[in-house]
C-alpha positions as CSV (number, residue, x, y, z in Angstrom):
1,X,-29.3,43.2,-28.7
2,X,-32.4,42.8,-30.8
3,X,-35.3,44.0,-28.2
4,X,-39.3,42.9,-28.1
5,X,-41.2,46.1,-26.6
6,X,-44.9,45.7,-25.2
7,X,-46.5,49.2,-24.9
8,X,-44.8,51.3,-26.8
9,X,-47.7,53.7,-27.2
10,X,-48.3,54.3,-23.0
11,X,-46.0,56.5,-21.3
12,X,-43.7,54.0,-20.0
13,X,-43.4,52.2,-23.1
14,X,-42.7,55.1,-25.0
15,X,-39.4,56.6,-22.9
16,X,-38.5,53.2,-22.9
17,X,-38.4,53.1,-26.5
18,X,-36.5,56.6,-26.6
19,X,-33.8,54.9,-24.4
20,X,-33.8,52.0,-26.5
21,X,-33.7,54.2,-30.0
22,X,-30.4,55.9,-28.1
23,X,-28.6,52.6,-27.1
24,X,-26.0,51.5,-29.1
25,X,-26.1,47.9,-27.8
26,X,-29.9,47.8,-29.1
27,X,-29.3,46.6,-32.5
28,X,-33.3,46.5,-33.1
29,X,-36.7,47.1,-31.5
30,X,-40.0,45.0,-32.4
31,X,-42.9,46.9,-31.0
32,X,-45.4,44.7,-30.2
33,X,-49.1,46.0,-29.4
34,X,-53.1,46.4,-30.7
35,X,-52.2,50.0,-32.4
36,X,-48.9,51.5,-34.2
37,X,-46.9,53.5,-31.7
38,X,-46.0,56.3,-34.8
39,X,-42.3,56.4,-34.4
40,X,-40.7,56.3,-37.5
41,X,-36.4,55.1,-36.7
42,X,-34.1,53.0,-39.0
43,X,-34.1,50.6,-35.7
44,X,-37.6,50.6,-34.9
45,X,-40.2,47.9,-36.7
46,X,-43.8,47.3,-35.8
47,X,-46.2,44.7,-35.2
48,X,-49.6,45.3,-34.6
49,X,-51.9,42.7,-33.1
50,X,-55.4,43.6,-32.6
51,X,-56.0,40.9,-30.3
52,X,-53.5,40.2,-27.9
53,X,-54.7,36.7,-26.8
54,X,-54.5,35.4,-29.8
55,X,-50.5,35.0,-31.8
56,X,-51.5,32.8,-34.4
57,X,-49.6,34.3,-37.5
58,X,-47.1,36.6,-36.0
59,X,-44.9,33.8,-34.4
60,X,-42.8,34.0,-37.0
61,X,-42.0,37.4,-36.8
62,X,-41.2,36.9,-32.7
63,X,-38.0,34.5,-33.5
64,X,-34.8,36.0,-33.3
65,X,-34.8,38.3,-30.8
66,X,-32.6,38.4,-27.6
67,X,-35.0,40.5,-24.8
68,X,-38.2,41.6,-23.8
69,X,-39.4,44.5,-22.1
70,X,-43.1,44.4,-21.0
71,X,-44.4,48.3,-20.3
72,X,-48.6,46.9,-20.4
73,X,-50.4,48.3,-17.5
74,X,-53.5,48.1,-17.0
75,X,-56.0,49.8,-14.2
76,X,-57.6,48.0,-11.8
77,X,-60.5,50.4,-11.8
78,X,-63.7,48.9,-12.2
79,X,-62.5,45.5,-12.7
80,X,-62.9,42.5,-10.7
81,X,-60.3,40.2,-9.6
82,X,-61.0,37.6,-12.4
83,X,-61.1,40.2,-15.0
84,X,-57.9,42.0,-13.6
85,X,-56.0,38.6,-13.6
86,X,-56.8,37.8,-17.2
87,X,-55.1,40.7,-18.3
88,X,-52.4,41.4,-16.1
89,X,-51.3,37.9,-15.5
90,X,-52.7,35.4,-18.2
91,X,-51.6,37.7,-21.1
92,X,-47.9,38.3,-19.8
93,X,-47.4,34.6,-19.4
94,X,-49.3,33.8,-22.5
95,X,-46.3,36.1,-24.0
96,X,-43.6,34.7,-21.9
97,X,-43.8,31.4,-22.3
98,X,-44.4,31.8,-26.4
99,X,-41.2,34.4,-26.7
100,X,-39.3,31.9,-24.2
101,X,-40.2,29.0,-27.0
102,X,-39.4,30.7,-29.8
103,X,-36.3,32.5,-28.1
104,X,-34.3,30.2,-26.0
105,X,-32.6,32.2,-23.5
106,X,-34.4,34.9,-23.9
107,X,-34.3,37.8,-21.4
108,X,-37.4,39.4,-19.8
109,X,-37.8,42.1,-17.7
110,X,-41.2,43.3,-16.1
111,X,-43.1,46.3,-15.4
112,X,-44.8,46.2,-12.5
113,X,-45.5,49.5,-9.8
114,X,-45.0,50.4,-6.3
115,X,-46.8,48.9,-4.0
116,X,-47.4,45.7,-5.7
117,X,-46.1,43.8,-2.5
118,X,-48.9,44.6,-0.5
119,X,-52.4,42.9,0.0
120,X,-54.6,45.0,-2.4
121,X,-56.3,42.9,-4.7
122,X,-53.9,44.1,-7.5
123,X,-50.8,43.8,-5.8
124,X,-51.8,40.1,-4.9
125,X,-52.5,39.6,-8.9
126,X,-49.2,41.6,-9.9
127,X,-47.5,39.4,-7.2
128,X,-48.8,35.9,-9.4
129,X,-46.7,37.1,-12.6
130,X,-44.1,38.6,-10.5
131,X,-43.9,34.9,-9.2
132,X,-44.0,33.0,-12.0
133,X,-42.0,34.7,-14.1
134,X,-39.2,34.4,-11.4
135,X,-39.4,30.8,-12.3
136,X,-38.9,31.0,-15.8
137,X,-35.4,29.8,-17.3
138,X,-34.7,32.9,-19.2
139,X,-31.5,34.6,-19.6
140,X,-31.9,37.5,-17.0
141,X,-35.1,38.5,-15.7
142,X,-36.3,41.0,-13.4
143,X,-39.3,43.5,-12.3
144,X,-39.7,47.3,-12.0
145,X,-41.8,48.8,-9.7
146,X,-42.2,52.4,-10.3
147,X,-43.8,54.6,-8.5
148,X,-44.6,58.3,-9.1
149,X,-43.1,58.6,-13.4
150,X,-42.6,61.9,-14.8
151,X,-43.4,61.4,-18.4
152,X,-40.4,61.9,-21.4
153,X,-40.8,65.5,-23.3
154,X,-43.8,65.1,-25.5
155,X,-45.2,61.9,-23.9
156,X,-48.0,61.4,-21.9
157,X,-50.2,58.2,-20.4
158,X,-52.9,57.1,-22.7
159,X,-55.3,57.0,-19.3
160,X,-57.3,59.6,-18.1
161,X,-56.8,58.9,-14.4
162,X,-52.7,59.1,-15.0
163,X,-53.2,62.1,-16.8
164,X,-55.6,64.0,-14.5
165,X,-53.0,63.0,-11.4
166,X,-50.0,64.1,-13.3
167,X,-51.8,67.7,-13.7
168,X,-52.4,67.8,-9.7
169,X,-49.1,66.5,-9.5
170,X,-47.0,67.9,-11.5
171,X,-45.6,70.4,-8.6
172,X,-44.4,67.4,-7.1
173,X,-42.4,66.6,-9.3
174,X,-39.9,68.8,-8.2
175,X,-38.9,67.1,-5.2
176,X,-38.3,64.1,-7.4
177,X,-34.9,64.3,-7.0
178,X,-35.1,64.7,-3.0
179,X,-37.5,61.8,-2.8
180,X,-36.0,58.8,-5.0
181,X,-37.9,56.5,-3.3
182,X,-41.2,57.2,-4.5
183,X,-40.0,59.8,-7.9
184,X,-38.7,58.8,-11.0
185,X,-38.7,59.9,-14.5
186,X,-39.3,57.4,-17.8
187,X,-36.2,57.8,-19.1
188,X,-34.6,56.5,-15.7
189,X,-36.9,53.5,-16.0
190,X,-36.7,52.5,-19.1
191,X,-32.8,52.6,-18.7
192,X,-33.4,50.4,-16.1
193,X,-35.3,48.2,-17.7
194,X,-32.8,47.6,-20.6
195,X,-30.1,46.9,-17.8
196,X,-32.4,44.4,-16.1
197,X,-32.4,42.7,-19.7
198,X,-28.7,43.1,-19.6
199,X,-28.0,41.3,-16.8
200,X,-27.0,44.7,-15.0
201,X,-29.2,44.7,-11.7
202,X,-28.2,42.8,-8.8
203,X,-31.5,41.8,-7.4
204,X,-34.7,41.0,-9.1
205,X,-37.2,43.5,-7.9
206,X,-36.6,47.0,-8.3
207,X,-37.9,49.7,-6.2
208,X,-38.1,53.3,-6.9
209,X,-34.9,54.1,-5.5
210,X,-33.3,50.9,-7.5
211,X,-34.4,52.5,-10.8
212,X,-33.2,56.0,-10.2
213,X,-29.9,54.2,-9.2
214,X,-29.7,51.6,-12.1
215,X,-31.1,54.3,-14.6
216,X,-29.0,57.0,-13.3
């Protein structure tokens, strides 16, 4: 499987990548994002796009490949709905839809986070590409929705708020494994998301306790 990674340099993206690295069915991986992610492996290649919006140039370098994994998040904070919208939803479709052209077939699988079915202004806008990406005829597609992540060995998220609640958090993260449902650790996910992409999970929204299952 030659793999398409979004946010390799976040915490998410980057145990994803780890899993990916150790998979023997992941032939390649194509980290897509605005800076390098700095991991130097005989399977990993980069692309670097400072602006995100715009994929004029680097199509070319997007054909060929078999899945996607999308590990962008992006905080809500301070952000109105408009402004949350265009970069939660109109940048993942903008993505989907060109990786879909140039990849027919291709396979997708989305990160989202807990909590993104409710009535919060961002759960309604994660709900819109959770929706429409359901619609889209690739290969196998799914969504992830994580809640509390303990970060891979050496890894941490590139956002202050993240990292301030995984210090005051961090005891917590002992009960992980007594409270699946709302604990899980990035290597789980991103073993889960590379069996979404598979065609491995049986339903297309992931909880917590789906991704400690799937990613067990």
């Amino acid at each position: 499987m030659k793999l398409i990674l979004f946010g390799a340099t976040g915490m998410v993206g980057a145990g994803t990548l780890r899993e990916a690295i150790a998979d023997p069915e992941v032939e390649s991986v194509l980290c897509v994002g605005r800076s390098p992610c700095g991991v130097s492996h005989p399977k990993v290649r980069e692309l670097v796009v400072p602006d995100l919006f715009d994929l004029s140039g680097v199509e070319d370098q997007l054909v060929g490949h078999d899945a996607c994994i999308w590990a962008i998040g992006v905080s809500s904070m301070g952000l109105d709905e408009a402004a949350y919208a265009r970069l939660t939803v109109e940048l993942t479709l903008l993505w989907a839809r060109a990786l879909l052209r140039l990849n027919p077939g291709l396979s997708f699988c989305y990160c989202s986070g807990a909590g993104a079915g409710g009535s919060a202004m961002w759960a309604r806008v994660r709900q819109r590409v959770e929706g429409e990406l359901r619609e889209m005829p690739f290969g196998h597609v799914g969504v992830v929705r994580p809640a509390f992540i303990r970060p891979a060995p050496g890894t941490r998220s590139r956002t202050w708020q993240t990292r301030v609640a995984m210090i005051v958090g961090w005891p917590l993260f002992l009960l992980g494994p007594l409270l699946p449902s709302a604990f899980t650790t990035a290597e789980r996910l991103g073993r889960a998301m590379l069996r979404v992409v598979k065609g491995q999970a049986e339903r297309y929204i992931l909880e917590s306790v789906d991704i400690n299952r799937i990613g067990a």
